[in-house]
C-alpha positions as CSV (number, residue, x, y, z in Angstrom):
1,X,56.6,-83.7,51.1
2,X,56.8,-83.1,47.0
3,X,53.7,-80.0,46.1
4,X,52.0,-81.8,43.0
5,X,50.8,-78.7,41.9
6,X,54.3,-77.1,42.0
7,X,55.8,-80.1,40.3
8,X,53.2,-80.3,37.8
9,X,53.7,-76.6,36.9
10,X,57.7,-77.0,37.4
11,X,57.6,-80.2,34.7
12,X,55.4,-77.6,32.2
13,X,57.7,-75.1,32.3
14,X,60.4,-77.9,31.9
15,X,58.3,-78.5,28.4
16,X,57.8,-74.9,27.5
17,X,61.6,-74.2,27.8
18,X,62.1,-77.3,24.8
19,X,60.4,-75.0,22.5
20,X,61.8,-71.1,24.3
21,X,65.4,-71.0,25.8
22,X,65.2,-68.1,27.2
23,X,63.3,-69.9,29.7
24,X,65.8,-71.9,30.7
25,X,66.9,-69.9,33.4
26,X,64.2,-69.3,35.2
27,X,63.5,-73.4,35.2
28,X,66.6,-74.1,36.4
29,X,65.9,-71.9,39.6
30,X,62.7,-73.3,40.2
31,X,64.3,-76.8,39.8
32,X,67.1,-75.8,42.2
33,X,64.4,-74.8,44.9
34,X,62.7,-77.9,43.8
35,X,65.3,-80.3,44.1
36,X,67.2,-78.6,47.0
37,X,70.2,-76.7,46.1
38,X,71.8,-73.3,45.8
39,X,73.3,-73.3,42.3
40,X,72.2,-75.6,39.2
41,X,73.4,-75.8,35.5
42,X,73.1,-77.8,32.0
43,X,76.7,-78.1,30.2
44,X,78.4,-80.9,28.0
45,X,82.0,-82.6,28.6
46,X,84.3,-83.9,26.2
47,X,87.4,-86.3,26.8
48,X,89.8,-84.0,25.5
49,X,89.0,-81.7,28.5
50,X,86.7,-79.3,27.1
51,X,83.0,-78.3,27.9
52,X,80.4,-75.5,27.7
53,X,77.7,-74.4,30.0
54,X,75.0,-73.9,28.2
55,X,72.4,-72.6,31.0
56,X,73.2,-71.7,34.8
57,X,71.7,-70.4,37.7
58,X,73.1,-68.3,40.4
59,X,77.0,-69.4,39.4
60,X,79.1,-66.2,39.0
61,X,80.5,-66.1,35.5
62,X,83.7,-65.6,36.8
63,X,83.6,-68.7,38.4
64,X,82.0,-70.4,35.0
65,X,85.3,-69.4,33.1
66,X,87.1,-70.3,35.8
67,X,86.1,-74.2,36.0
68,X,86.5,-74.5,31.6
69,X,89.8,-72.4,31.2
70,X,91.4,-74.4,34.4
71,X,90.4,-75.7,36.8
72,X,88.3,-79.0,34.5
73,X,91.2,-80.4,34.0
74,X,91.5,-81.2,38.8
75,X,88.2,-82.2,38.6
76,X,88.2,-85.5,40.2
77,X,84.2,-86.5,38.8
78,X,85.1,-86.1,35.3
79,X,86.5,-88.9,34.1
80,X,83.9,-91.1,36.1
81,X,81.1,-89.0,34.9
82,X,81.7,-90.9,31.4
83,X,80.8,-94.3,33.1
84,X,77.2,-93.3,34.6
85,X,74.5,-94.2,32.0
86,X,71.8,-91.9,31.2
87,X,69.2,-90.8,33.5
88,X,71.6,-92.2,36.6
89,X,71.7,-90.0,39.5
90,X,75.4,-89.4,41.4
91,X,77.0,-87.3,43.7
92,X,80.9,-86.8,44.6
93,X,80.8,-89.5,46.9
94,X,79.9,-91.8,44.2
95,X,83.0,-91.0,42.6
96,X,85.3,-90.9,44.9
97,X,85.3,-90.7,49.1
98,X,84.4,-87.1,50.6
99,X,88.0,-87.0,53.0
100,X,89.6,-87.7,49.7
101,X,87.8,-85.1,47.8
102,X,88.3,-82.0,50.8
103,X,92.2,-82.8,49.9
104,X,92.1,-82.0,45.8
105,X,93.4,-78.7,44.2
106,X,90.0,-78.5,42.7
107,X,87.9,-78.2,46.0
108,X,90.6,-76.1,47.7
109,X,90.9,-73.8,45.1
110,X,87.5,-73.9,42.9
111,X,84.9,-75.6,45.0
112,X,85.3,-74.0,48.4
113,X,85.9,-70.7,47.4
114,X,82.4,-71.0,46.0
115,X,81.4,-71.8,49.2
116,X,79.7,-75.2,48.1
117,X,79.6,-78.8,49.5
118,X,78.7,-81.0,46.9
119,X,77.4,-81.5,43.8
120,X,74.2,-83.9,42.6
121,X,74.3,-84.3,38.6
122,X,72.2,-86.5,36.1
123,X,73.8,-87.6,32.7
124,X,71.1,-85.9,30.1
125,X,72.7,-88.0,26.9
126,X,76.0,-89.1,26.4
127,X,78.5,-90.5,23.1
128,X,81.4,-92.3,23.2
129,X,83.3,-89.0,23.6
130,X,81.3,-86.3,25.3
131,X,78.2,-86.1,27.9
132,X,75.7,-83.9,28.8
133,X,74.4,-82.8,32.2
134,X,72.5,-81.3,34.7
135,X,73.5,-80.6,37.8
136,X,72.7,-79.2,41.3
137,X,75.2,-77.6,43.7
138,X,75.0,-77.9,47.4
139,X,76.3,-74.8,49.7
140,X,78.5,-75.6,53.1
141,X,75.0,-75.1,55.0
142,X,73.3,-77.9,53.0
143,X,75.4,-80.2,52.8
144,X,76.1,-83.6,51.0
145,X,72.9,-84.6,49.0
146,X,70.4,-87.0,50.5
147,X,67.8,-89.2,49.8
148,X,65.0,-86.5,49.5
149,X,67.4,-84.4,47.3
150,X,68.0,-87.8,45.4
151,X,64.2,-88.6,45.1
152,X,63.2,-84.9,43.5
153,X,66.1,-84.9,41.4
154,X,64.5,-88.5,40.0
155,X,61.3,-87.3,39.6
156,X,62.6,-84.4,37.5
157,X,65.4,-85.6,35.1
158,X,63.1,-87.7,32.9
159,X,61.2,-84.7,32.1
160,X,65.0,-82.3,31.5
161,X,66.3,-85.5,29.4
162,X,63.2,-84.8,26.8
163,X,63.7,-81.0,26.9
164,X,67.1,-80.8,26.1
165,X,66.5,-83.8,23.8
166,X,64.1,-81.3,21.3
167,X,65.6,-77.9,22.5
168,X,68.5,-79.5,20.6
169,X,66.3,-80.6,17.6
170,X,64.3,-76.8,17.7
171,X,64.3,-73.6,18.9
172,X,61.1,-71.9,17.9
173,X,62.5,-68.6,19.1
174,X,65.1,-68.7,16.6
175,X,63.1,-69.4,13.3
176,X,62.1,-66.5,11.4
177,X,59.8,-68.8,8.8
178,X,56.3,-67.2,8.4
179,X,54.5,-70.2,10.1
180,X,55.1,-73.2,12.3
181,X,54.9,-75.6,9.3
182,X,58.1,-73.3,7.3
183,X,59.7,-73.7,10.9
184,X,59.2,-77.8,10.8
185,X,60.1,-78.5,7.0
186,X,63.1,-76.4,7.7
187,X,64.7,-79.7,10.7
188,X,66.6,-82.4,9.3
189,X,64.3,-84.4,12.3
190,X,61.0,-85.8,11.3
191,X,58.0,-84.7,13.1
192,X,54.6,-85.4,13.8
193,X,52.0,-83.1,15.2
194,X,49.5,-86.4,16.4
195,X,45.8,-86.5,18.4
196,X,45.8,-88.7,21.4
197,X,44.7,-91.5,18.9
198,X,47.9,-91.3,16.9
199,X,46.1,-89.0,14.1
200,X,48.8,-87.7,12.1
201,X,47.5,-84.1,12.2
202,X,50.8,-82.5,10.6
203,X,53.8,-84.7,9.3
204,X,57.1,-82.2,7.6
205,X,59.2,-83.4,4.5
206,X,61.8,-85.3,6.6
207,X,58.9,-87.5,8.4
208,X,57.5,-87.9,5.3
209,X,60.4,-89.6,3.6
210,X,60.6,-91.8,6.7
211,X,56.7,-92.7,5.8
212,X,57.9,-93.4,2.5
213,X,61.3,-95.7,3.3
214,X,58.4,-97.5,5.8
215,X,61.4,-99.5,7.3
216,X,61.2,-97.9,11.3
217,X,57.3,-96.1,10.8
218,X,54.4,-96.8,8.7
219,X,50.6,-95.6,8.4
220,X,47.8,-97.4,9.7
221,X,44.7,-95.4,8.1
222,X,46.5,-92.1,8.7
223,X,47.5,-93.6,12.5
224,X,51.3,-93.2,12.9
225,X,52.4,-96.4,14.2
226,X,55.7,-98.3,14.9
227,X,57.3,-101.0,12.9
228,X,58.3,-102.6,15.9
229,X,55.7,-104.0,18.1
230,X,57.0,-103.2,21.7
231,X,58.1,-99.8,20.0
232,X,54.2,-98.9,18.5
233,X,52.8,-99.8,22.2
234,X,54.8,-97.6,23.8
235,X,54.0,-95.1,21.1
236,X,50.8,-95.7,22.1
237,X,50.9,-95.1,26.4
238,X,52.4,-91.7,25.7
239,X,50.1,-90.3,23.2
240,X,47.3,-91.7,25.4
241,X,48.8,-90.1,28.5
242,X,49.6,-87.1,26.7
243,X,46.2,-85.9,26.9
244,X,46.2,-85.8,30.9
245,X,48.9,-83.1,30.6
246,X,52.7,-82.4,31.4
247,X,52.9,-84.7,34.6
248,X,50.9,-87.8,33.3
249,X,53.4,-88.3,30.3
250,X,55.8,-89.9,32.9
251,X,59.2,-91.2,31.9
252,X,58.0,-93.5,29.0
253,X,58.0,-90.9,26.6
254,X,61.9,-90.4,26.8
255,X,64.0,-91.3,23.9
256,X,61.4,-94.4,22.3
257,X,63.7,-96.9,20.9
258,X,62.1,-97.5,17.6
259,X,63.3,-100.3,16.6
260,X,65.2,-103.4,18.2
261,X,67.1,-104.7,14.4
262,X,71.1,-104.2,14.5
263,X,71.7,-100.5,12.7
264,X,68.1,-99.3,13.0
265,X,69.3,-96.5,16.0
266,X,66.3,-94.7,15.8
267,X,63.9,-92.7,18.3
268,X,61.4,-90.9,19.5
269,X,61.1,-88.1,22.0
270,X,57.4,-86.4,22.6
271,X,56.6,-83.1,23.7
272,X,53.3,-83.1,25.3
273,X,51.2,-79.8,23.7
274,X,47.9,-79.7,26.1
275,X,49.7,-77.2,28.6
276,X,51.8,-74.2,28.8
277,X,52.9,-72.1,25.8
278,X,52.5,-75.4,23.6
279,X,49.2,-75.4,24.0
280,X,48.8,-72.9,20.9
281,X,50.9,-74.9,19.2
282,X,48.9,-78.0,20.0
283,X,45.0,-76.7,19.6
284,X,45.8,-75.0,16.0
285,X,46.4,-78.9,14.9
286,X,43.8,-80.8,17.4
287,X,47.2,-82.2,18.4
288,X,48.3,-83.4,21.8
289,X,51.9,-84.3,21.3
290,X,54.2,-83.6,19.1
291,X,56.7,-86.4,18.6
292,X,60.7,-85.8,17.4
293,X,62.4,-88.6,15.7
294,X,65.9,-88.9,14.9
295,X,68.9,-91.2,14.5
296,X,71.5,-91.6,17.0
297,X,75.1,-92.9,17.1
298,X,76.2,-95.7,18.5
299,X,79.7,-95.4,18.8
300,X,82.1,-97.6,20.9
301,X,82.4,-96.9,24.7
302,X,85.3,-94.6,25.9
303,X,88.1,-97.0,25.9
304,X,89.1,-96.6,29.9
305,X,85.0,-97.9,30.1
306,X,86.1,-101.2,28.9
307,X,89.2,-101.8,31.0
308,X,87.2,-100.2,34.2
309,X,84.6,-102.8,33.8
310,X,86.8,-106.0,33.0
311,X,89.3,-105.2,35.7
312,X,86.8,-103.9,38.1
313,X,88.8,-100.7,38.8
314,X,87.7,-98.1,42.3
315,X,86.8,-94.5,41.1
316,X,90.3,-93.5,42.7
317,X,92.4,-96.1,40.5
318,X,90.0,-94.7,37.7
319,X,91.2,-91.3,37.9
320,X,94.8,-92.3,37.9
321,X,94.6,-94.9,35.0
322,X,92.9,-91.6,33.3
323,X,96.6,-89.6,34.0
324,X,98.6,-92.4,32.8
325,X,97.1,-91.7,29.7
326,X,97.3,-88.3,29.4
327,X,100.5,-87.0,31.3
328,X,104.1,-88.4,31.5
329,X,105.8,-89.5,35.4
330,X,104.1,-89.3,38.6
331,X,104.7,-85.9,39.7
332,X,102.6,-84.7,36.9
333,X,100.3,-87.1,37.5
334,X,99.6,-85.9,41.2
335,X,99.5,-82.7,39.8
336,X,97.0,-83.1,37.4
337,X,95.0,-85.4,39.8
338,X,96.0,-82.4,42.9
339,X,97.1,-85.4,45.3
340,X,100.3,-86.9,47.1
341,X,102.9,-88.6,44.6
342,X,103.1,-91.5,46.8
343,X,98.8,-91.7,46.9
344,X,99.7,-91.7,43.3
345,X,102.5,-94.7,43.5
346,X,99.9,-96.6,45.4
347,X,96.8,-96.2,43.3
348,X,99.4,-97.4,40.2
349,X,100.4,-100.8,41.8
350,X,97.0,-101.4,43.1
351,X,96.0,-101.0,39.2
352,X,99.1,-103.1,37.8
353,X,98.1,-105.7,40.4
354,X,94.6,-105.8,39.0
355,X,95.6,-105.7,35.2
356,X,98.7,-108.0,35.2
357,X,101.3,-105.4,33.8
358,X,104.4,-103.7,35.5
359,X,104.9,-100.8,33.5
360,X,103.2,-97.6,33.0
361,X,104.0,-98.2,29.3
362,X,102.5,-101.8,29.0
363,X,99.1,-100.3,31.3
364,X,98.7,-97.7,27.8
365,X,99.7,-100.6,25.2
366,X,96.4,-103.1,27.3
367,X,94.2,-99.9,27.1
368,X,95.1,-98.9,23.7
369,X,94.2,-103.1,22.5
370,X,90.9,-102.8,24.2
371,X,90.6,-98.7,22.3
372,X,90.6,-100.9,19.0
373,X,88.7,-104.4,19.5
374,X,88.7,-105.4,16.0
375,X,92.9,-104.8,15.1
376,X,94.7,-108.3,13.9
């Protein structure tokens, strides 16, 4: 059974950590406890094979350097971890199955010696090239996730999407300006301190000039309102439910599309200030939330995306096409991939089957078309 007065508390200090990082930390152990783990973490990946971890709790940093510096580059999630959408909840068997996993060079040499089982992960915000995450670890004891772990982890990563979302935008512990105004003219965000009404009770330059252009927000007798209609009444839920504190903000308030026109790839994320350290913030405006808006890219999907979809392609045959494209011959392939050459061979007809082709050098050329839609 889920303690609603631990959640509600765990979901403030969720909030408080948007505005403090050092508090970070401390969250993620709670949300570890929480959720049902041993281990937890928030890091970004990139397609080139990179990543950072930007928070972490009770992973040794020897283990942390470890992963980045080697051992990424065997893990059998990653390049399946690009095709989750934001806010989905997955496991390693939703990659690939478990007997397969137990027999990679990554959970030989990385995972087990770790002494962990599995690993339950949200995507926190994702680009065509990069994704970021949060993530639970499992110990031997535990075991694979389940449904309960699933369900808390749920009822938690609407609330970390939001958090990271600002902690991004601001970090009030960094800013040296004399006052929280000098800290909010200084982002290139716009944002609005707002009453539960939509009172604009503090607006800085940048949401000012988007006042002004009045294409995505306008004024409404000093109301801050959407453009858009279904936009302004969702606008409208979160401020209202912003007043009931941390827990009653729900998952609406995450990443407000703004607008629904082609090119207009704006949003909102709102940081509830009526609990926590942000109530300060809040009561020296009359303010209950305070909202962050900001333009986001909408680049083209990772080109493997496209080819996985249309050719409807397993999370094994995934991981394979992903080696064709980045190492020469099979033997490097299984390698890379730390299975059987001939697991390889099979994966590799079962995928030239699928596509049409015969060739490891016509499978690049298809994905390489579909990498660049619009060429004559």
């Amino acid at each position: 059974m889920v303690d609603p007065e631990f959640l509600s508390q765990l979901i403030g200090d969720i909030y408080d950590a948007a505005l403090d990082s050092s508090l970070w930390v401390g969250v993620l152990e709670q949300a570890t406890q929480f959720i049902g783990g041993t281990a937890a973490g928030i890091y970004w990946k990139d397609i080139t094979v990179q990543g950072e971890l930007h928070y972490v709790y009770n992973v040794e940093p020897s283990s942390v350097d470890a992963y980045f510096k080697k051992y990424i580059r065997f893990d059998p999630s990653l390049t399946a971890q690009f095709f989750f959408k934001v806010g989905e909840i997955y496991n390693t068997t939703n990659v690939l199955p478990y007997d397969e996993f137990v027999e990679t060079t990554f959970y030989k040499e990385w995972v087990k010696p770790n002494g962990w089982a599995d690993h339950l992960a949200a995507t926190l915000d994702k680009s065509a090239t990069s994704f970021a995450q949060f993530g639970v670890f499992r110990n031997e004891r535990q075991g694979l996730a389940d449904d309960d772990m699933r369900q808390r982890m749920h009822l938690l990563v609407p609330h970390m999407r939001r958090a990271v979302s600002i902690g991004n935008v601001i970090d009030l512990q960094k800013e040296k300006a004399g006052s929280l105004s000098d800290a909010l003219n200084g982002l290139d965000a716009g944002v609005f301190l707002l009453d539960k009404h939509g009172h604009i009770a503090f607006s800085n330059i940048a949401a000012q000039a988007l006042l002004d252009d009045a294409t995505i927000l306008r004024t409404v007798n000093n109301n801050l309102s959407a453009v858009d209609p279904h936009a302004a009444q969702l606008l409208r839920n979160v401020l209202a439910a912003a007043s009931g504190g941390d827990g009653a903000v729900g998952v609406d308030g995450v990443a407000i599309p703004l607008s629904s026109k082609l090119g207009q790839n704006w949003v909102a994320d709102i940081l509830p200030l009526t609990s926590g350290a942000r109530r300060q913030i809040g009561g020296r405006h009359s303010a209950v939330a305070a909202v962050f808006v900001r333009k986001v890219s909408m680049a083209a999907p990772y080109s493997i995306e496209v080819a996985v979809r249309q050719f409807r392609l397993t999370p094994s045959e995934v991981r394979v096409l992903d080696a064709v494209l980045k190492v020469s011959g099979v033997p490097k392939m299984a390698e890379t991939l730390g299975i059987s050459e001939a697991t390889v061979k099979t994966h590799l007809q079962n995928i030239f089957g699928k596509t049409g082709v015969r060739r490891q050098a016509d499978l690049i050329k298809l994905i390489a078309a579909d990498a660049r839609p619009f060429a004559g």
